[in-house]
C-alpha positions in Angstrom: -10.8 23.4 -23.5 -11.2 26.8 -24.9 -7.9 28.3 -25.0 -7.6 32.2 -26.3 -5.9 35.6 -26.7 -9.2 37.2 -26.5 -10.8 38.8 -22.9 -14.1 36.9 -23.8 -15.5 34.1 -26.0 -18.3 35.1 -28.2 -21.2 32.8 -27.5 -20.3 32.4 -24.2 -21.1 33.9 -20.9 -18.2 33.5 -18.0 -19.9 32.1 -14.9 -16.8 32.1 -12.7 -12.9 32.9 -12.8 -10.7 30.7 -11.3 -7.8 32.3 -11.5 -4.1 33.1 -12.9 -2.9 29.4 -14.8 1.0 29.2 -16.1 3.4 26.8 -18.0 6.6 27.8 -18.6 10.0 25.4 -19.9 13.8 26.6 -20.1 15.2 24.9 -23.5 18.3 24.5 -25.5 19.7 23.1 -28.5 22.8 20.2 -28.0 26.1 21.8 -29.0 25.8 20.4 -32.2 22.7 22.6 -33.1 24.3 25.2 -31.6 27.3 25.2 -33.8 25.7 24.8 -37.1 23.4 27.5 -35.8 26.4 29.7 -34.8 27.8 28.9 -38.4 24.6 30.0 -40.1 24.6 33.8 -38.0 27.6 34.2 -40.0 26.1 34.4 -43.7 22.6 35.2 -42.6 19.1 33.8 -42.7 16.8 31.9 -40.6 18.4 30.0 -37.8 16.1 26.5 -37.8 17.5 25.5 -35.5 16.1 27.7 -33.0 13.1 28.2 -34.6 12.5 24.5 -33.4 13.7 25.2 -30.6 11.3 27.7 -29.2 8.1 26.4 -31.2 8.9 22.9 -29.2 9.1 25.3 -25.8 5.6 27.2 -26.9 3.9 23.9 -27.6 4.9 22.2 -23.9 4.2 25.8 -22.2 1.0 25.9 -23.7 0.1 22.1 -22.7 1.6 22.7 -19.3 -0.5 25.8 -19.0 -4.1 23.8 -20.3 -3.5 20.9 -17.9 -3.1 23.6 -14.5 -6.6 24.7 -15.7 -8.0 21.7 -16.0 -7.5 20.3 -12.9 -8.8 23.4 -11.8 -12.1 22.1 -13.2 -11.7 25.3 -15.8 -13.9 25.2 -19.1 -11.5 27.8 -21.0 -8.7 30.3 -20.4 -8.7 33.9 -21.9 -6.6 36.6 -21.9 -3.3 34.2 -22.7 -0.1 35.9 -23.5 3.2 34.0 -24.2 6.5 35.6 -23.3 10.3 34.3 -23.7 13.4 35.4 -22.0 17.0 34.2 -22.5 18.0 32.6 -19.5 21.4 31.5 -20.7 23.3 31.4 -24.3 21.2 28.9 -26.7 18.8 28.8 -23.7 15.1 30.3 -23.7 12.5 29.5 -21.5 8.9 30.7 -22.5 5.9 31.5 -20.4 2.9 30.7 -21.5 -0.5 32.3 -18.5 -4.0 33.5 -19.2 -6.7 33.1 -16.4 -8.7 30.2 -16.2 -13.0 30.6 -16.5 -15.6 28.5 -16.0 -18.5 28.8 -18.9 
């Protein structure tokens, strides 16, 4: 599966579009995480914590995202955009969509 940011694939003619394919997850970090996070906002500097957090979300939204298109028999999906929101304190969820082509 062809997965990309791009409008078109270079090479590649699409034949047919299948349509709008999505993942999305809602995560957060035990209270643990969330403490030593918390801790490290105070003196500054990257909070890993979360950084894990949301790369662990984008990898699942993007997986959830490929398998829609595949079982809709989909060869590639262009045009993909990721997007997060906070739905709660410590909580993200991130949307991963693009539209699914046949090549």
């Amino acid at each position: 599966m062809i997965i990309t940011t791009a409008n078109d694939i270079p090479g590649q003619t699409v034949t047919e579009v299948l349509g709008i394919v999505k993942g999305n997850t809602i995560r957060a970090k035990h209270i643990g995480k969330d403490i030593v996070a918390g801790l490290r906002n105070l003196v500054g500097g990257e909070l890993k914590e979360y950084t894990e957090m949301i790369t662990e979300a984008r990898e699942e939204a993007m997986a959830r995202m490929e398998r829609e298109a595949t079982a809709m028999g989909a060869d590639a999906i262009v045009g993909v955009r990721i997007t997060t929101s906070q739905v709660a304190t410590g909580a993200a969820e991130i949307l991963a969509y693009g539209t699914a082509v046949k090549l």
